[in-house]
C-alpha positions in Angstrom: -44.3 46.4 2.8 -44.4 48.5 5.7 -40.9 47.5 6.4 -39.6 48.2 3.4 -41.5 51.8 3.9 -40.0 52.0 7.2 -36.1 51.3 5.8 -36.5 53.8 3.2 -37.7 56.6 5.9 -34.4 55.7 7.9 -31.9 55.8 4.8 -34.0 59.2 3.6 -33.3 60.4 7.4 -29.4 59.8 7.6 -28.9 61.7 4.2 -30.7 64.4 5.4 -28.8 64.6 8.5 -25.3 64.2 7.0 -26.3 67.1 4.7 -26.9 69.1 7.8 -24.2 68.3 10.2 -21.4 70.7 10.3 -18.2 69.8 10.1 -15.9 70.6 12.8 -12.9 72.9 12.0 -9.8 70.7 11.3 -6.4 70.4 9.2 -7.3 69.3 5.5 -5.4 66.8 3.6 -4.9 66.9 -0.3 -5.4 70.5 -0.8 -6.8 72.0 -4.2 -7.9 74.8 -6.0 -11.0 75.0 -7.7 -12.0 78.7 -9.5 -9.5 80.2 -7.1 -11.0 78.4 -4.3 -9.2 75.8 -2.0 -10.5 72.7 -0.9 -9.3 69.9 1.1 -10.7 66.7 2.1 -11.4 66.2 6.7 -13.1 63.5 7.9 -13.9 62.2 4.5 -15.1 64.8 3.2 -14.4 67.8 1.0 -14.5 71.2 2.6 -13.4 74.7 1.5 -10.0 75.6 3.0 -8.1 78.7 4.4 -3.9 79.1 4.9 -3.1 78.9 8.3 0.9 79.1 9.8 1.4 76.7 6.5 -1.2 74.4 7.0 -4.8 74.1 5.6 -7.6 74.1 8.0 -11.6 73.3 7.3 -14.2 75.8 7.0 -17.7 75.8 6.3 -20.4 72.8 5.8 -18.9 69.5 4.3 -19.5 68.8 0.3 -20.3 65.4 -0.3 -19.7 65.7 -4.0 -16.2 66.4 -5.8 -15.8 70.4 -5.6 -13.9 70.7 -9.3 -17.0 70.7 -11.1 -18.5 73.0 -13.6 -21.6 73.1 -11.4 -19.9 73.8 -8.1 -18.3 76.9 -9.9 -18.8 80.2 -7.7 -17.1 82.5 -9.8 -17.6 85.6 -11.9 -17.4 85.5 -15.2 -18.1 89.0 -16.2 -18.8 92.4 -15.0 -19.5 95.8 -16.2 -20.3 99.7 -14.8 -22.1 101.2 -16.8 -20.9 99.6 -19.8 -17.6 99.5 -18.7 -15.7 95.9 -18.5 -14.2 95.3 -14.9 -11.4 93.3 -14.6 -12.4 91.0 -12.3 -10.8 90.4 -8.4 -12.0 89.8 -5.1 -11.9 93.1 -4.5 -12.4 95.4 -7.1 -12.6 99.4 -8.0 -14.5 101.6 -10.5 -14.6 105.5 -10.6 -17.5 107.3 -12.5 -19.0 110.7 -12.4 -22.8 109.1 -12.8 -25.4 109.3 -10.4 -26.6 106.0 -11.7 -24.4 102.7 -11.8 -25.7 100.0 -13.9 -24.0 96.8 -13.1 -24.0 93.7 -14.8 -22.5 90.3 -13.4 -22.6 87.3 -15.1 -21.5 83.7 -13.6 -18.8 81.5 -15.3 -21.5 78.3 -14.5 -25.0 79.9 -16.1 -27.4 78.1 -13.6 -25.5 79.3 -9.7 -27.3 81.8 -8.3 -26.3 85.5 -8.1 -27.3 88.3 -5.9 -26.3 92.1 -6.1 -27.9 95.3 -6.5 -28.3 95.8 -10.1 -29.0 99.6 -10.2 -27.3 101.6 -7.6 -27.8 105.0 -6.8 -24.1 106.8 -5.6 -23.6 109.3 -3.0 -20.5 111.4 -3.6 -17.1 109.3 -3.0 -17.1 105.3 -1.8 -20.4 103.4 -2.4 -20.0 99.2 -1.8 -21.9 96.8 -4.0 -21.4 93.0 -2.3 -21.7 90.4 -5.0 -22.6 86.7 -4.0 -22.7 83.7 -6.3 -23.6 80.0 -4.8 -22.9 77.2 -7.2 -25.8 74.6 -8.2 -24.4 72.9 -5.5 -24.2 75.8 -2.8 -21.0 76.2 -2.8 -20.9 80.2 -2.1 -18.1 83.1 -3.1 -18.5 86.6 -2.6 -16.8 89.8 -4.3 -16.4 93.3 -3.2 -17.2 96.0 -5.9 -16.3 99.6 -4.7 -17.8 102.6 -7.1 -16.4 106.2 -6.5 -18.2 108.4 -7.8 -16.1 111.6 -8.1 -17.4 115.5 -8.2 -17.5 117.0 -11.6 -15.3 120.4 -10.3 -16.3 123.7 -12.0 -14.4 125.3 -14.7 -15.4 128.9 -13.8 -13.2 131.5 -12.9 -14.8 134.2 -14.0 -15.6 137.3 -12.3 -18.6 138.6 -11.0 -18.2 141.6 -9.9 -15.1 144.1 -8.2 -15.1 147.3 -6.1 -12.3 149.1 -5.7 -12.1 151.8 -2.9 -15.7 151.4 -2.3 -16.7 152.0 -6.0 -17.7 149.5 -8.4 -15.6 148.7 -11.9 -15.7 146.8 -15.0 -13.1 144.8 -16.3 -12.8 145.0 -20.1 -10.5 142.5 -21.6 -10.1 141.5 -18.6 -8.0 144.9 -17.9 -9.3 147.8 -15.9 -7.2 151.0 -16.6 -6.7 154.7 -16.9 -7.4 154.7 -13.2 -5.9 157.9 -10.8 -6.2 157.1 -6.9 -5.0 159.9 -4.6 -5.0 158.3 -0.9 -2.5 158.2 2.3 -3.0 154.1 2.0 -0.8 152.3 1.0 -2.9 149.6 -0.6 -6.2 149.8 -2.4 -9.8 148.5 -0.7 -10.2 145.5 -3.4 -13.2 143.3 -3.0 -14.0 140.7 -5.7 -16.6 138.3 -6.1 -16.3 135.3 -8.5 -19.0 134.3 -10.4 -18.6 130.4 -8.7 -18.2 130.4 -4.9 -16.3 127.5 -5.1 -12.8 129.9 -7.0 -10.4 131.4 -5.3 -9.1 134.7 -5.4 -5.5 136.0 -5.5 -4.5 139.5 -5.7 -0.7 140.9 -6.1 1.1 143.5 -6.5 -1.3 145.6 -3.6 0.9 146.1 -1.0 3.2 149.3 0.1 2.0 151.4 -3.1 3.9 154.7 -3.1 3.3 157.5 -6.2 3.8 156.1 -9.7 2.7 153.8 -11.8 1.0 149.9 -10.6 -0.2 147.0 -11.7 -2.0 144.8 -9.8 -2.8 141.3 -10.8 -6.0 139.2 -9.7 -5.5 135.9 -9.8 -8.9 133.5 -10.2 -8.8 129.9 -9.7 -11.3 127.7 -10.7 -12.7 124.5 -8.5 -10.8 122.6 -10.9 -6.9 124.7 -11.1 -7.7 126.5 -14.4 -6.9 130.3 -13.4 -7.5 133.5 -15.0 -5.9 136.8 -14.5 -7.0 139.9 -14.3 -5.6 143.5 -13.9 -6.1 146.7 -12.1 -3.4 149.4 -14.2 -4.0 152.5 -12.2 -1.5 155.8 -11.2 -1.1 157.1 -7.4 -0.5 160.6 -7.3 1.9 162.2 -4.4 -0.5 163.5 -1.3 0.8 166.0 1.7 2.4 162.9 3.3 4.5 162.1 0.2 6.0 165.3 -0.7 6.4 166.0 3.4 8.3 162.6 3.3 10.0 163.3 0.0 11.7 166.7 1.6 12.5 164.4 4.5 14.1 162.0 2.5 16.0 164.7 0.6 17.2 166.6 3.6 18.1 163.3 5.3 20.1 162.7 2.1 21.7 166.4 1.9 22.0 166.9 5.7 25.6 164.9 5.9 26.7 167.0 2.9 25.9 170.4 4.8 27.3 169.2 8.1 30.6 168.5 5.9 30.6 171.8 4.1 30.1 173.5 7.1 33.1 171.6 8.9 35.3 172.8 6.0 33.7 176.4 6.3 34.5 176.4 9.8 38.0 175.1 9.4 39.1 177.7 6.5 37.9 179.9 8.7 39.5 179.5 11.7 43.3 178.7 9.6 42.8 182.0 8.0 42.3 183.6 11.5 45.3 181.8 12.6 47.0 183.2 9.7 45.8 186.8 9.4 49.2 188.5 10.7 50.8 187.2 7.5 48.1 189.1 4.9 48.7 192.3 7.1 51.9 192.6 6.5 
């Protein structure tokens, strides 16, 4: 009896050992795929595979059982965000504006083991979720799962408040008119603040203003692109430096005019000098 104990502890001993000996890397023979997994066999027995310069070479413990079985199934059967069906890869992609992603993986073989985080808070922009099946038989595959979660931009370009010149205004309609500035600038002192900090602001139309009537538009563009414009309708009325250059203009204008009127002057004067002793006669 204690011999037969004592062969049954040695056969018990060699299977445990050949089910802990790795296998060293090697080229595989009769390669296969399996739920998108290759396998070859190496030193009589199955292993998974990798592509190598066109040849197949072992990697990972050796699987003493026939790897194209439902229970050696690694795979992923389903998936969802959030509700949302992924279609499934190795490496796959969903976008979301939650703060919250509730994910869902289901195996294609019901009893492999699956680990990933389940509910996943997201930080703004790339957050990786690592999802790892093992088959009944521990045969393992692992999938990448990147959620983005993208910034809901603001819609507001409104605006909070404008001073022109120092003084405050209100737009109405988004207009503000009936407005007489008399000043040697030639630009107004516009300051606006939008009611988001994150819009931008855009004025034209505020640049070498001379007398007359102007328009100026504001131009506010929402975190998202949306703009809005508003509008500053106002009349500049002619100060000492205007009318001073005005007369300058005009005399620059008039001067050649004089210089040639006074050329002819001077020349019908001088040819009815030179001709004088004719009229005396």
């Amino acid at each position: 009896m204690k011999k037969v104990n004592y062969i049954l502890l040695v056969i018990f001993a060699s299977f445990i050992s050949l089910n802990v000996v790795k296998a060293d890397e090697g080229i595989v023979y009769s390669p296969r795929s399996c739920f998108g997994i290759t396998y070859g066999t190496h030193n009589n027995h199955w292993h998974q595979a990798i592509e190598q310069n066109g040849q197949y070479i072992a990697t990972g413990d050796p699987i003493y059982t026939y790897p194209c079985t439902p229970s050696n199934d690694p795979t992923l059967k389903t998936l969802t965000v959030n509700n949302n069906n992924i279609t499934i890869s190795d490496k796959m992609e969903f976008k979301t504006y939650d703060e919250i992603a509730n994910i869902i993986a289901t195996p294609n073989y019901q009893y492999a083991k699956i680990e990933y985080e389940n509910n996943k808070k997201l930080k703004i922009g790339d957050n990786n979720v690592t999802i790892k099946i093992t088959s009944a038989l521990g045969l393992t595959k692992t999938y990448e799962l990147n959620i983005i979660r993208q910034k809901i931009l603001s819609t507001n370009n409104n605006i909070k408040q404008i001073t022109i010149d120092g003084q405050k205004y209100q737009f109405k309609n988004n207009t503000i008119k009936d407005l007489f500035v008399t000043s040697n600038n030639k630009s107004l002192d516009i300051k606006v603040t939008p009611e988001d900090n994150t819009a931008k602001i855009t004025i034209k139309g505020n640049k070498n203003l001379k007398a007359g009537d102007h328009t100026i538009t504001i131009i506010c563009q929402a975190e998202n692109g949306e703009t809005q414009n508003y509008y500053i309708k106002f009349h500049k009325s002619m100060v000492l430096t205007d009318i001073i250059g005005t007369i300058i203009g005009i005399l620059i204008l008039v001067f050649p005019l004089i210089i040639i009127i006074i050329i002819i002057a001077h020349k019908n004067k001088k040819k009815y000098i030179n001709n004088s002793h004719y009229y005396k006669r």
